[in-house]
Backbone of each chain as ProteinMPNN parsed JSONL, in Angstrom:
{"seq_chain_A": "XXXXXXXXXXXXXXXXXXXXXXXXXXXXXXXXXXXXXXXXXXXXXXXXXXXXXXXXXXXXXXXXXXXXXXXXXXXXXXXXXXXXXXXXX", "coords_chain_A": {"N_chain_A": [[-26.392, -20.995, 8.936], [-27.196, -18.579, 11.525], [-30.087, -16.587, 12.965], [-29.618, -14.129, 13.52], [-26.341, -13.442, 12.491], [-27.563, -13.612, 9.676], [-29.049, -11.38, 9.443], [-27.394, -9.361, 9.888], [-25.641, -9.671, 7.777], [-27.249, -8.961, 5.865], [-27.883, -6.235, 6.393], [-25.251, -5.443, 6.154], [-24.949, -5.993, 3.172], [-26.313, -3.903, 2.36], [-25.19, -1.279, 2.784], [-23.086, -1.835, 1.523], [-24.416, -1.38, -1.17], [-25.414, 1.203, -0.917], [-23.234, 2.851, -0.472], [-21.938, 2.036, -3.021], [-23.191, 3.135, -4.97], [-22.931, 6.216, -4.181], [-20.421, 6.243, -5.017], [-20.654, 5.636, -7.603], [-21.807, 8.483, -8.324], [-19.083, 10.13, -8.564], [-18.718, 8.617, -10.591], [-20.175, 9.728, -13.009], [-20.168, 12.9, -12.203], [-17.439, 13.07, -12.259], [-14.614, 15.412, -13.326], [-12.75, 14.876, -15.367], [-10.848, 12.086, -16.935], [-9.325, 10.719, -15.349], [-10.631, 11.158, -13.107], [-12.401, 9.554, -13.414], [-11.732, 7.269, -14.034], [-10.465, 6.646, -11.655], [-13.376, 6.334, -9.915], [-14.396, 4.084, -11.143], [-12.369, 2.086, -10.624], [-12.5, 1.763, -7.869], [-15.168, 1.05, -7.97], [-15.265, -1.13, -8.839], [-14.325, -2.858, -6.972], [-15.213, -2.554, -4.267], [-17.341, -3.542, -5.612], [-16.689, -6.567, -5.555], [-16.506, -7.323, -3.252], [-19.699, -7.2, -2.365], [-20.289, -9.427, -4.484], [-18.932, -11.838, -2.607], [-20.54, -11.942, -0.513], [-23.108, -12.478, -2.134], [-22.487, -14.614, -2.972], [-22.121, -16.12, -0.511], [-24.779, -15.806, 0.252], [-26.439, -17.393, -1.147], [-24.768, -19.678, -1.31], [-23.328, -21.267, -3.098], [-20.02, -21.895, -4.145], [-18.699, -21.276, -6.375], [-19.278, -18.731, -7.236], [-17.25, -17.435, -5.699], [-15.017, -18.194, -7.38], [-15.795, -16.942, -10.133], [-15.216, -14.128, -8.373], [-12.474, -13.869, -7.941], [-11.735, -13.619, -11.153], [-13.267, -11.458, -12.08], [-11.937, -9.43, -10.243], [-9.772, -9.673, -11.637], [-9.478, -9.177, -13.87], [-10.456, -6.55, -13.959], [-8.03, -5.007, -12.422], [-6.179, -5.256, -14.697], [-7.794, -3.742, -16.653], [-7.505, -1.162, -15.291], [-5.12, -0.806, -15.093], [-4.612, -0.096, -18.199], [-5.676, 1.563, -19.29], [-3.809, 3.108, -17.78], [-1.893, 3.339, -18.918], [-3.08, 4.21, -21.689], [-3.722, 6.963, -20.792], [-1.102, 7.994, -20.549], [-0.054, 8.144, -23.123], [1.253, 6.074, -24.066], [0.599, 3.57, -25.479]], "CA_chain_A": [[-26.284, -19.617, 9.419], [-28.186, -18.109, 12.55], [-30.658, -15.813, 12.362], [-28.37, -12.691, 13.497], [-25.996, -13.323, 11.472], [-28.392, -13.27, 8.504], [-29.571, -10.047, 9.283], [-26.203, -8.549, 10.14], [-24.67, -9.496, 6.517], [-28.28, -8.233, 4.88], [-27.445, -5.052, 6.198], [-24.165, -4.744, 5.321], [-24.945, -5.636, 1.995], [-27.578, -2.886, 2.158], [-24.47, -0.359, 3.076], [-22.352, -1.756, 0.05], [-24.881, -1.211, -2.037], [-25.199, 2.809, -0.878], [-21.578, 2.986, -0.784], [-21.81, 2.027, -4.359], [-24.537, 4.595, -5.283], [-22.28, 7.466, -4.023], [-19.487, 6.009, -5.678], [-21.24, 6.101, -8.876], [-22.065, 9.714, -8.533], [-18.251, 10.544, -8.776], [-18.431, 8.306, -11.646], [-20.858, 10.2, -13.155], [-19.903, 14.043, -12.731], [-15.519, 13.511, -12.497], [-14.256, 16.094, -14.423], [-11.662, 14.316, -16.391], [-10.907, 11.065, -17.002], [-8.596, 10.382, -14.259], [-11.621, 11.147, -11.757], [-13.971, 8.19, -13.852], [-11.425, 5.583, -14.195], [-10.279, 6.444, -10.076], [-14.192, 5.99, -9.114], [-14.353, 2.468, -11.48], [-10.978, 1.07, -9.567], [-13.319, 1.623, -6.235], [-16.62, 0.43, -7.866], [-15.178, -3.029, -8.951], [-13.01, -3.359, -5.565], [-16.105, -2.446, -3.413], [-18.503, -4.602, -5.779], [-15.961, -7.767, -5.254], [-17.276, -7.622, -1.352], [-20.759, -8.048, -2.944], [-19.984, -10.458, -4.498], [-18.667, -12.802, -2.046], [-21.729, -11.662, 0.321], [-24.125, -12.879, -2.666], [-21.87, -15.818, -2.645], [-22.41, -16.83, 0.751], [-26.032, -15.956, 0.668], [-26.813, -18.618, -2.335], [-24.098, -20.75, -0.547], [-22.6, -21.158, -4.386], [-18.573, -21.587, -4.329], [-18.559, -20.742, -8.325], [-19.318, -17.799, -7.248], [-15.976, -16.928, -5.51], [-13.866, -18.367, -9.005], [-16.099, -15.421, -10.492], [-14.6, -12.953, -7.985], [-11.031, -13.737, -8.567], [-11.558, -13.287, -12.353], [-13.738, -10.191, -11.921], [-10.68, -8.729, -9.662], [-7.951, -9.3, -12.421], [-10.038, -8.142, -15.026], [-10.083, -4.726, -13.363], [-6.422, -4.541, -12.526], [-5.791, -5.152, -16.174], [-8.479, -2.565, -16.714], [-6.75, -0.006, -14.951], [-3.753, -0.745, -16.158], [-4.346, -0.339, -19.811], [-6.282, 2.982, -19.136], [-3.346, 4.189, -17.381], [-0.897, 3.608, -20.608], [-3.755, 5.197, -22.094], [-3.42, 8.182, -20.442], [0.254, 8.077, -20.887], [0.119, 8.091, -24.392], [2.057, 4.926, -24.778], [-0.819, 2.373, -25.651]], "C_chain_A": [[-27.464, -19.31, 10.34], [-28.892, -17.027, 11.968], [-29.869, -14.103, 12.715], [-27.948, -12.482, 12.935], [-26.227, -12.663, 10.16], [-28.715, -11.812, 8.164], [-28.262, -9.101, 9.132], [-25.635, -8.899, 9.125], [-25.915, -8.625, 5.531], [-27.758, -6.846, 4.774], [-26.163, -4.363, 5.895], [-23.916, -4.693, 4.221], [-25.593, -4.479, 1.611], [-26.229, -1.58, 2.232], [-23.636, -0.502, 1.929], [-22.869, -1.146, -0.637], [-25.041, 0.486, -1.964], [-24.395, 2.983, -1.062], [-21.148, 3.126, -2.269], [-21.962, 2.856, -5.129], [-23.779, 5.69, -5.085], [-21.167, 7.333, -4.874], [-19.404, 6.188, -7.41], [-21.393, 7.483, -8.923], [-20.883, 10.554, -8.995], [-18.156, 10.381, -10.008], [-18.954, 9.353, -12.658], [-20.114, 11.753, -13.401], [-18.299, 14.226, -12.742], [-15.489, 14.041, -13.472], [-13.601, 15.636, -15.157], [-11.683, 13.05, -16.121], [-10.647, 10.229, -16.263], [-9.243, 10.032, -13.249], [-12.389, 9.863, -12.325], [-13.055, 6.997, -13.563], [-10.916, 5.136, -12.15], [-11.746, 5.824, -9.416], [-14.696, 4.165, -10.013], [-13.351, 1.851, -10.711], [-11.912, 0.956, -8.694], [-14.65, 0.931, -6.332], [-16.273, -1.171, -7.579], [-14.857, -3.759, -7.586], [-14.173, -3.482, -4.272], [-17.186, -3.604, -4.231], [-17.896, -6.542, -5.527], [-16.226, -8.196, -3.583], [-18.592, -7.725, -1.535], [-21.107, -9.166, -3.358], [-19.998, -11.623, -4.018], [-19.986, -12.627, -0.957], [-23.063, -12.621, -0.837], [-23.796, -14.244, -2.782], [-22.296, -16.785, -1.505], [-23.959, -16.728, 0.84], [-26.744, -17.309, -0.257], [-26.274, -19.634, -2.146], [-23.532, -21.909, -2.287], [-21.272, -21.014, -3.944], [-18.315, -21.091, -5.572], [-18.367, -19.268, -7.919], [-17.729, -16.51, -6.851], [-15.264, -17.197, -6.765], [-14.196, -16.745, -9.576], [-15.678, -14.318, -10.261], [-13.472, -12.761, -8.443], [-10.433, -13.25, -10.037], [-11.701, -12.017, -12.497], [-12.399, -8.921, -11.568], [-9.49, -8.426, -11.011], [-8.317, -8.67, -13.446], [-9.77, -6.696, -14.866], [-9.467, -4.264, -13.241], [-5.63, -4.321, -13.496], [-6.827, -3.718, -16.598], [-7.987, -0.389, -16.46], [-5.403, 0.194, -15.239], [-3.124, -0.353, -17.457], [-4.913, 1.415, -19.773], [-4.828, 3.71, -18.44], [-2.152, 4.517, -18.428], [-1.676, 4.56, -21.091], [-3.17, 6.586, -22.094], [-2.434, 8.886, -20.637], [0.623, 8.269, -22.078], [1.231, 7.258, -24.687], [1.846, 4.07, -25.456], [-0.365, 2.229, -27.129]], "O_chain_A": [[-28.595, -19.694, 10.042], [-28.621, -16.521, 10.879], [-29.762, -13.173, 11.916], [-28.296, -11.5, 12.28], [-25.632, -11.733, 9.616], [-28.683, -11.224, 7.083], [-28.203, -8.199, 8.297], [-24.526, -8.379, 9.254], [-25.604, -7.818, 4.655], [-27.34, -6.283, 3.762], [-25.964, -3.204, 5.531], [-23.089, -3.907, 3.758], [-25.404, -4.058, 0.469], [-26.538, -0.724, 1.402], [-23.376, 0.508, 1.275], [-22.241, -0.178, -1.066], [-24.776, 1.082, -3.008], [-24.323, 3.493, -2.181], [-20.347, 3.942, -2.725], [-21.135, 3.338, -5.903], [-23.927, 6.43, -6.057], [-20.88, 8.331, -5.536], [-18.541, 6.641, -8.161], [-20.919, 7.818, -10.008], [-21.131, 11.548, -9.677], [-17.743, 11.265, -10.759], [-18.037, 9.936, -13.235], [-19.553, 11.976, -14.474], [-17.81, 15.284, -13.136], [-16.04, 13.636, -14.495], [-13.923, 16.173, -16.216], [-12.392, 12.655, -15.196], [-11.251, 9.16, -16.171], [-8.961, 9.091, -12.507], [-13.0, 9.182, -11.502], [-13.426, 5.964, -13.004], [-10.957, 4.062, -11.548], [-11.629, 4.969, -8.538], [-15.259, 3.268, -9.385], [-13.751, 0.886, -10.059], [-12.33, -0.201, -8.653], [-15.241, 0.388, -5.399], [-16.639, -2.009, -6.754], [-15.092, -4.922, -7.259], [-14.059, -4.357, -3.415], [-17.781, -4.444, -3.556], [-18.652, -7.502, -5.375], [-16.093, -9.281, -3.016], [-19.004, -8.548, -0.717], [-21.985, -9.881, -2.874], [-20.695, -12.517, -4.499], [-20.343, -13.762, -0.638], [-23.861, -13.371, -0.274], [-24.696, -15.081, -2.71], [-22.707, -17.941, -1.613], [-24.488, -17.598, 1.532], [-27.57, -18.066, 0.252], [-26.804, -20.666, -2.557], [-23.466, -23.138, -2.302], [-21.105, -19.992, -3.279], [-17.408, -20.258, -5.581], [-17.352, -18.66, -8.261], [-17.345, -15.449, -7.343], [-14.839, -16.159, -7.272], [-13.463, -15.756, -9.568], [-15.562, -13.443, -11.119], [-13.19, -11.824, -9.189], [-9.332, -12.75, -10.267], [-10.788, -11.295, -12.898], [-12.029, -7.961, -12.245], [-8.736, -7.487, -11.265], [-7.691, -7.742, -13.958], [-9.049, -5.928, -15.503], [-9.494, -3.086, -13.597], [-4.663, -3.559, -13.497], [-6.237, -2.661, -16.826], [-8.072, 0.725, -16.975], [-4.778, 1.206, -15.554], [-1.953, -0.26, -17.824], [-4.295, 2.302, -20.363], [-4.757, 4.929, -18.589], [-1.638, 5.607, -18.679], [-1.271, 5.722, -21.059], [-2.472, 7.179, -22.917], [-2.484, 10.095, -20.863], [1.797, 8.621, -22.2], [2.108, 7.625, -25.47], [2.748, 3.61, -26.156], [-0.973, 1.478, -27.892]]}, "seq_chain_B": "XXXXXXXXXXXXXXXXXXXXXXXXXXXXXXXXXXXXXXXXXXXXXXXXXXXXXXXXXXXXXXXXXXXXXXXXXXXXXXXXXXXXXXXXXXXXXXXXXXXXXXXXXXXXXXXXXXXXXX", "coords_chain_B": {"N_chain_B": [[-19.562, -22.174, 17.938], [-21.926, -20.546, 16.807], [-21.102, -18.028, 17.963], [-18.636, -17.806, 16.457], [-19.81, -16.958, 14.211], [-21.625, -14.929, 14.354], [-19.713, -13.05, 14.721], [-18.265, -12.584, 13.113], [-19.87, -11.887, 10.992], [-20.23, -8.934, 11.747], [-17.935, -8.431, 11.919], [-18.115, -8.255, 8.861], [-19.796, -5.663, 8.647], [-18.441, -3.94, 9.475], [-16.224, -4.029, 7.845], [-18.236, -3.001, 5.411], [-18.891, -0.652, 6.086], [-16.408, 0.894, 6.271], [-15.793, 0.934, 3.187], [-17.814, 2.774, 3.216], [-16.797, 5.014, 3.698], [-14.982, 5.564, 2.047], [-16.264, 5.778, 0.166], [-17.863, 8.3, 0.473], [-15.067, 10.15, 0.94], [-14.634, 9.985, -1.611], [-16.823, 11.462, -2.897], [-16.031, 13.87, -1.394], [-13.356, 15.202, -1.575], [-10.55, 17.12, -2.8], [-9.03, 17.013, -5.021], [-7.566, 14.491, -7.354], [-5.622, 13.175, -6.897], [-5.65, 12.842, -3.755], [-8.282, 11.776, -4.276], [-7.645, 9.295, -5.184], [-5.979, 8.291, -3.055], [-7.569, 8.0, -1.18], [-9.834, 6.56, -2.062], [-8.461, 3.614, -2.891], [-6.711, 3.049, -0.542], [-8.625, 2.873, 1.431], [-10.708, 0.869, 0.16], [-9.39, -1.519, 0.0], [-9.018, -2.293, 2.932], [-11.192, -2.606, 3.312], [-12.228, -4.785, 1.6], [-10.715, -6.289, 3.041], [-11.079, -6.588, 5.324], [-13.993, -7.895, 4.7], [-13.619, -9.771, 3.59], [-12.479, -11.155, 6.122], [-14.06, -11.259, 7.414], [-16.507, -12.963, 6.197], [-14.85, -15.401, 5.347], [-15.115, -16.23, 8.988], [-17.707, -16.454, 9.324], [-17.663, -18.668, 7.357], [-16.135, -21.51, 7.68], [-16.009, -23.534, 6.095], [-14.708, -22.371, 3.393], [-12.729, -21.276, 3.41], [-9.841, -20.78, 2.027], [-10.441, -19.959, -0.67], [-11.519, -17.064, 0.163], [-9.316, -16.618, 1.334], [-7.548, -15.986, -0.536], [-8.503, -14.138, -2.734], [-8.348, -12.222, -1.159], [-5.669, -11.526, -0.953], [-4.848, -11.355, -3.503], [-6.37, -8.605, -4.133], [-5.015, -7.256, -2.074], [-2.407, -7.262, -3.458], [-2.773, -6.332, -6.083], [-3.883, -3.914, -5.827], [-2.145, -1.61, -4.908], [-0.816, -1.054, -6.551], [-2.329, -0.995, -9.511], [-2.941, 1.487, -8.782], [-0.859, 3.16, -8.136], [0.446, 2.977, -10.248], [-1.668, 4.262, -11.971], [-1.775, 7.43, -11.332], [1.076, 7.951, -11.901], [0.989, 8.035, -13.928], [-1.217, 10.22, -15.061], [-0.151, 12.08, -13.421], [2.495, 12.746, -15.521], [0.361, 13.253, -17.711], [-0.085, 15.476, -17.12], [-2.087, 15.888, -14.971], [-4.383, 18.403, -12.718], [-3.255, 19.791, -10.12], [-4.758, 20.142, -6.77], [-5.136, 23.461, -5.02], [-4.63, 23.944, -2.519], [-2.476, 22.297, -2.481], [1.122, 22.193, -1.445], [3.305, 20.927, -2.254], [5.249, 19.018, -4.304], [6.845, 16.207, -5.168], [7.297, 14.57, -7.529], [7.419, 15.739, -9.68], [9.774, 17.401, -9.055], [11.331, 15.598, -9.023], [11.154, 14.848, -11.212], [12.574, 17.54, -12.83], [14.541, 17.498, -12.39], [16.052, 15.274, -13.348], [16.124, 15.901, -16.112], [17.322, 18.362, -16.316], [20.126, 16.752, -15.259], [20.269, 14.768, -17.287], [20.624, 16.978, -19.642], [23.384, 18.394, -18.861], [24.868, 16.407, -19.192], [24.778, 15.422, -21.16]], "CA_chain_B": [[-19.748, -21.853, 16.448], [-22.533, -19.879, 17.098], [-20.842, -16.749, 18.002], [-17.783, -17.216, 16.049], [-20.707, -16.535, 13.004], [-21.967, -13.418, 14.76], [-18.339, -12.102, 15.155], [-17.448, -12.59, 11.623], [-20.632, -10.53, 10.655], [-19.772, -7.796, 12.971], [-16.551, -7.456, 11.042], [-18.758, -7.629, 7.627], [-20.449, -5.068, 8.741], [-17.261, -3.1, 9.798], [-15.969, -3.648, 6.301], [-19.283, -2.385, 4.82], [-18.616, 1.074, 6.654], [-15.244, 1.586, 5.574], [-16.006, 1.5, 1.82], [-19.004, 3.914, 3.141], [-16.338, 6.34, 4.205], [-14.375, 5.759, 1.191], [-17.573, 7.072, -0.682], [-17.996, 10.19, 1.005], [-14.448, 10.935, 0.798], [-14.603, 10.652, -3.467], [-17.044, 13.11, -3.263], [-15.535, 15.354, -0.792], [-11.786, 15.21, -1.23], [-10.559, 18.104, -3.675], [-8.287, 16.641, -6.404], [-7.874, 13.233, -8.044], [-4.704, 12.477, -5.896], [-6.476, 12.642, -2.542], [-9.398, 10.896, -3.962], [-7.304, 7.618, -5.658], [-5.689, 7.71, -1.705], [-8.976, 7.63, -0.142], [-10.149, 4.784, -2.722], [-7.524, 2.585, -2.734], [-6.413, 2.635, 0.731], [-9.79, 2.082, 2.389], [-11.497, -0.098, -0.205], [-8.348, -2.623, -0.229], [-9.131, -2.768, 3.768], [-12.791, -3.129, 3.335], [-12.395, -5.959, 0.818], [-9.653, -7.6, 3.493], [-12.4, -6.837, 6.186], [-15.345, -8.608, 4.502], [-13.009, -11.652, 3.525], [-11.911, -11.855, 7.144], [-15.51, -11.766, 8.07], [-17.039, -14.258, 5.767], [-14.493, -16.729, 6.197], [-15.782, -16.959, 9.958], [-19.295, -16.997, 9.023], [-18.032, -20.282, 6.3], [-14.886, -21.719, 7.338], [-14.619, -24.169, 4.959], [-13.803, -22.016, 2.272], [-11.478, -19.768, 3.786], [-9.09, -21.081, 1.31], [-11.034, -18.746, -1.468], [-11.279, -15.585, 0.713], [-7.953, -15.978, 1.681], [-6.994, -15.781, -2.212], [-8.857, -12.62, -2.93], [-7.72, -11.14, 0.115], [-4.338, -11.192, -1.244], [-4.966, -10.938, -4.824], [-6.591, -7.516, -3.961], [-3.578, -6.598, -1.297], [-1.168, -7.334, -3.869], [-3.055, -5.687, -7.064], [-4.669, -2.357, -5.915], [-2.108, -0.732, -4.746], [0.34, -1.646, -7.842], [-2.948, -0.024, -10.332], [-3.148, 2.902, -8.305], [0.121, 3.844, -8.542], [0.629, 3.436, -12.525], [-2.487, 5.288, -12.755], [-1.316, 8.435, -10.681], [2.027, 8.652, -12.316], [0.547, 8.215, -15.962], [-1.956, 10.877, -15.199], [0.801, 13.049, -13.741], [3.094, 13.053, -16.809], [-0.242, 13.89, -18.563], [-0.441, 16.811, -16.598], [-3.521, 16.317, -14.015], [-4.371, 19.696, -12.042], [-3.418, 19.679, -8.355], [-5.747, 20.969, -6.089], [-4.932, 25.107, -4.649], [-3.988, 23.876, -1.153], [-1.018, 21.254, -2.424], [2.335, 22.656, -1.432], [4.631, 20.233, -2.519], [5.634, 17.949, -5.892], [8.367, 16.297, -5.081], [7.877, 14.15, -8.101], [7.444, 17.21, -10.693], [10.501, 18.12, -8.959], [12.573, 14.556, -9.448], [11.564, 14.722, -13.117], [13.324, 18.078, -13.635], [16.259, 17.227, -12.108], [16.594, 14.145, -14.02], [15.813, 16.389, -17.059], [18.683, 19.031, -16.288], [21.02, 16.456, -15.222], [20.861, 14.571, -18.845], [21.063, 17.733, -20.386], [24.181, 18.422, -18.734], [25.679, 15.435, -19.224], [25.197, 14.784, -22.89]], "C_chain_B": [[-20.664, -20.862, 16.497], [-22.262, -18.051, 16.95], [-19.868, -16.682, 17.618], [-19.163, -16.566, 14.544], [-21.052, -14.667, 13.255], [-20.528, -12.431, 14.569], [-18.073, -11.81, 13.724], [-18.696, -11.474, 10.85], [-20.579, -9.568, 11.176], [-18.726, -7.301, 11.628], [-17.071, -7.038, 9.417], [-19.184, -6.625, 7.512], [-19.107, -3.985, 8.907], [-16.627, -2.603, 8.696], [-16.812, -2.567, 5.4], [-18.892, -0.736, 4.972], [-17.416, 1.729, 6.263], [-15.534, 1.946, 4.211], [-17.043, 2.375, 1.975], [-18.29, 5.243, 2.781], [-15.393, 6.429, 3.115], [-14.983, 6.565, -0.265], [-17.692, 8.038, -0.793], [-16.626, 10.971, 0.92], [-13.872, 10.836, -0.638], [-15.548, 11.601, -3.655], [-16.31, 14.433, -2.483], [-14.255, 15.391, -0.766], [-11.473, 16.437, -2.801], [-9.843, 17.961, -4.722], [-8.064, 15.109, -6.645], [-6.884, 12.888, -7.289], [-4.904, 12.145, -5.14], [-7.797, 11.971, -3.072], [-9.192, 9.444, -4.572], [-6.732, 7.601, -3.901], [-6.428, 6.947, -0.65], [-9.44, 6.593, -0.951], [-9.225, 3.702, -2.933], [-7.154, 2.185, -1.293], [-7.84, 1.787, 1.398], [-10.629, 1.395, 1.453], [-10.656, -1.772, -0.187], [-9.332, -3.028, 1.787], [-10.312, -3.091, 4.21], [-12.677, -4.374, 2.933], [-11.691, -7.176, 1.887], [-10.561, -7.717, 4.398], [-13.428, -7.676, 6.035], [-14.457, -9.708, 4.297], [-12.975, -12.062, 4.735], [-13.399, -12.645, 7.783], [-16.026, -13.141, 7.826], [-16.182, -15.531, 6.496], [-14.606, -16.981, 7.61], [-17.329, -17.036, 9.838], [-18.962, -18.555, 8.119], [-16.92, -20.587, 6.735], [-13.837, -22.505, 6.616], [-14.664, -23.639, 3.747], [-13.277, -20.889, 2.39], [-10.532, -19.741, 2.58], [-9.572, -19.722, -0.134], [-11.007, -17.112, -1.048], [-10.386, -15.412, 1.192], [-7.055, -15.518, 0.468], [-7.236, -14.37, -2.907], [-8.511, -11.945, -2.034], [-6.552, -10.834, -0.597], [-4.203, -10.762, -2.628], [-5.0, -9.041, -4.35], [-5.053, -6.501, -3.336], [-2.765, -6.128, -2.451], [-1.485, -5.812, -5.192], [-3.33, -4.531, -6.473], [-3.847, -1.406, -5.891], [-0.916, -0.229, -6.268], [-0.55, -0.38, -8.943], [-3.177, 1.229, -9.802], [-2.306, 3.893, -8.601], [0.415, 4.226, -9.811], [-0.157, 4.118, -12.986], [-2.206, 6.686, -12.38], [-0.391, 8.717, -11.417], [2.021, 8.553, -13.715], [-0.392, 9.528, -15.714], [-1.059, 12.238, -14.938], [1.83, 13.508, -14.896], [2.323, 13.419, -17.508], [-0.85, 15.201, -18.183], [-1.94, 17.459, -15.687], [-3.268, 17.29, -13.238], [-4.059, 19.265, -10.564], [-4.194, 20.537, -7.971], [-4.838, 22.558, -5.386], [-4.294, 25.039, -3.769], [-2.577, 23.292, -1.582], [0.254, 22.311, -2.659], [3.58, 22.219, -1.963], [4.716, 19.084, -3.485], [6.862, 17.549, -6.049], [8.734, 15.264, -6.165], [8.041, 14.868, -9.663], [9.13, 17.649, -10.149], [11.711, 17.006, -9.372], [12.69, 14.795, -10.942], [12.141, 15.606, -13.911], [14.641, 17.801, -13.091], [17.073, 16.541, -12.929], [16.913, 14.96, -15.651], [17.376, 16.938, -17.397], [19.711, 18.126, -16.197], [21.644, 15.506, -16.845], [21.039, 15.48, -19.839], [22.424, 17.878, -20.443], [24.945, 17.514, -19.196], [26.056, 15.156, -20.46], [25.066, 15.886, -23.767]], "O_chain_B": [[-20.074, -19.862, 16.088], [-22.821, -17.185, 16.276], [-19.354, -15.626, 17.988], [-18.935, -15.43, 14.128], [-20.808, -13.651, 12.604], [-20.516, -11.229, 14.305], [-17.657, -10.715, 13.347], [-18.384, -10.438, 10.263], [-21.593, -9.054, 10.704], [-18.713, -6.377, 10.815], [-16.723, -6.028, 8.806], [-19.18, -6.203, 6.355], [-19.115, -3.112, 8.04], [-16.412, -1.425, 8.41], [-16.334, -1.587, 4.83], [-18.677, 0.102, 4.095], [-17.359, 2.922, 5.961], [-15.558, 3.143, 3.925], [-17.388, 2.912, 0.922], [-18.671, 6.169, 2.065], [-14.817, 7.517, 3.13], [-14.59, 7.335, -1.141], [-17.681, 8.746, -1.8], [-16.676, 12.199, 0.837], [-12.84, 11.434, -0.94], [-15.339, 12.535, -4.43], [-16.122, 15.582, -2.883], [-13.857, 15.691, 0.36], [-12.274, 16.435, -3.736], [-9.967, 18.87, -5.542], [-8.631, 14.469, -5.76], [-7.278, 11.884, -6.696], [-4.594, 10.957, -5.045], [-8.499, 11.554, -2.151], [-10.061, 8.573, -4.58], [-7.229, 6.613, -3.361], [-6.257, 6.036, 0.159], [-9.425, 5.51, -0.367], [-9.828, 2.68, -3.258], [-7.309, 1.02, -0.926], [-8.017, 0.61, 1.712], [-11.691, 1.207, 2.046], [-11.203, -2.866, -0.325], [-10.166, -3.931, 1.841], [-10.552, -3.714, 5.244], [-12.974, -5.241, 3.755], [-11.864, -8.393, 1.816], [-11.047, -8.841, 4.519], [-13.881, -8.249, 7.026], [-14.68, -10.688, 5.008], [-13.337, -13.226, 4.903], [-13.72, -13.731, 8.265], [-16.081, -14.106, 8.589], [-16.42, -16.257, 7.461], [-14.183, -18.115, 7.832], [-17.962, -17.892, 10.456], [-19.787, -19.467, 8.148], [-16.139, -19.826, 6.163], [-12.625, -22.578, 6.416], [-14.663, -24.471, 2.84], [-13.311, -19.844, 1.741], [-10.395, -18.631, 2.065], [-8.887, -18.72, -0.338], [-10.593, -16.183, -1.742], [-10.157, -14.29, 1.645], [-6.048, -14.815, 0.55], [-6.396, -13.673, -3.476], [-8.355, -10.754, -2.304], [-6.459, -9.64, -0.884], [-3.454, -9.823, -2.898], [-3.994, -8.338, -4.255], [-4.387, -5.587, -3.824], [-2.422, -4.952, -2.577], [-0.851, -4.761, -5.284], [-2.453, -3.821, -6.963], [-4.123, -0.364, -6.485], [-0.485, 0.858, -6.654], [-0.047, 0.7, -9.252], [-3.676, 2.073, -10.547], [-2.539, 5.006, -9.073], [0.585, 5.326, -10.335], [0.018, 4.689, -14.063], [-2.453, 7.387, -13.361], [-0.571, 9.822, -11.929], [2.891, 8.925, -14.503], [-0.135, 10.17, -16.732], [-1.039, 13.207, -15.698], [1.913, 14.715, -15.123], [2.848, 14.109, -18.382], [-1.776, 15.823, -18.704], [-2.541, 18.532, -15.634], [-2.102, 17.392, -12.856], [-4.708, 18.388, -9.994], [-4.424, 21.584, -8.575], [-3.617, 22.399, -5.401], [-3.315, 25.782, -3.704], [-1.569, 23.777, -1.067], [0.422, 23.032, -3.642], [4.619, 22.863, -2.108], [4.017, 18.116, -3.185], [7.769, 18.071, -6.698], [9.895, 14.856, -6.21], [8.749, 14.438, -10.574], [9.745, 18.298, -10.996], [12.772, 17.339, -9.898], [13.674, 14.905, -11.673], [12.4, 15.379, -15.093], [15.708, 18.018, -13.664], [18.232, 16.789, -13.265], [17.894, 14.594, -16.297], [18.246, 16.49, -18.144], [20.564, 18.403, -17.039], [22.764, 15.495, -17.355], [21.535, 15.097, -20.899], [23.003, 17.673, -21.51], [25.946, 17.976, -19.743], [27.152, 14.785, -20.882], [25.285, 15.746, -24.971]]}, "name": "protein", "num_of_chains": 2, "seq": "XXXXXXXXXXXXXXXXXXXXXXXXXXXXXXXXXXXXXXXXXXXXXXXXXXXXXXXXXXXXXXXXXXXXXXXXXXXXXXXXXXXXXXXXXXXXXXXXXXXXXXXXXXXXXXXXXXXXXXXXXXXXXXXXXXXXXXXXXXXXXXXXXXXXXXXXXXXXXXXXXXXXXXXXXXXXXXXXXXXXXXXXXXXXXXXXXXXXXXXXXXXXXXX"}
């Protein structure tokens, strides 16, 4: 990797990582439940582009397997929360 | 090679900004409907953004970021939906402005019409 490059993924990890931070804040004051488990769907989905960024910076492939798991975990995650909600569970 | 690397960070960076704006519009969007639209839509095209990227910054393991690319595609918008229409049957508030429920309005129809019927 060049040195441009380098810099130009630093900082976009640097923008995930704010992105995140605000994202959390929803987590944080959503009034109901609906609003926490909507700003977790977006944390995991936005931290899965971290991820593969910390991936490529360590130059680790493991690291992608990790994502793919991470991902389904979450979809199941939201899934089970939304029976939840449903009162079917 | 050189500047396909640069290009592909460009678009990382492009990605990065979308999930920015997907940030700002969970805090500022006014009910939980409009703010699973705004997180699902634009974090799915962030996530497809940064895959597209990387894999030209690495290209031999496109094969991986072409997997989560699609994983994501396929899954997000699938949990979005089941969570929206589980939260509606549990009766989440719409926001003051929303004019129109047209699936509040399928579910009495369906309601009245098995009344009628049976």
């Amino acid at each position: 990797m060049n040195n441009i490059a380098e810099i130009l993924l630093l900082i976009a990890g640097g923008i995930i990582l704010l992105a995140l931070a605000i994202i959390f804040i929803r987590f944080l004051i959503g009034p109901t439940l609906t609003n926490r488990i909507i700003a977790f769907d977006t944390l995991t989905v936005g931290s899965l582009g971290l991820i593969a960024l910390i991936a490529v910076f360590e130059e680790r492939q493991l690291y992608l397997d990790v994502n793919i798991i991470y991902g389904l975990l979450s979809f199941i995650a939201v899934i089970v929360v939304g029976k939840y909600i449903e009162k079917t569970l | 090679m050189e500047y396909l690397q640069i290009i592909g960070a460009v678009i990382v960076v492009l990605g990065s900004l979308v999930l920015l704006i997907a940030a700002i519009g969970l805090i500022r969007m006014p009910d939980a409907y409009n703010r699973i639209q705004v997180g699902t839509k634009a974090s799915t095209l962030s996530v497809a953004l940064i895959m597209i990227g990387l894999a030209l910054v690495i290209p031999s393991w496109v094969g991986k970021f072409i997997t989560i690319l699609l994983f994501v595609m396929l899954t997000n918008p699938i949990s979005s939906n089941v969570l929206m229409r589980a939260s509606h049957k549990a009766g989440e508030p719409l926001s003051q402005v929303t004019v129109i429920d047209k699936l509040k309005e399928d579910e009495d129809n369906e309601k009245n019409n098995s009344n009628g019927t049976v």
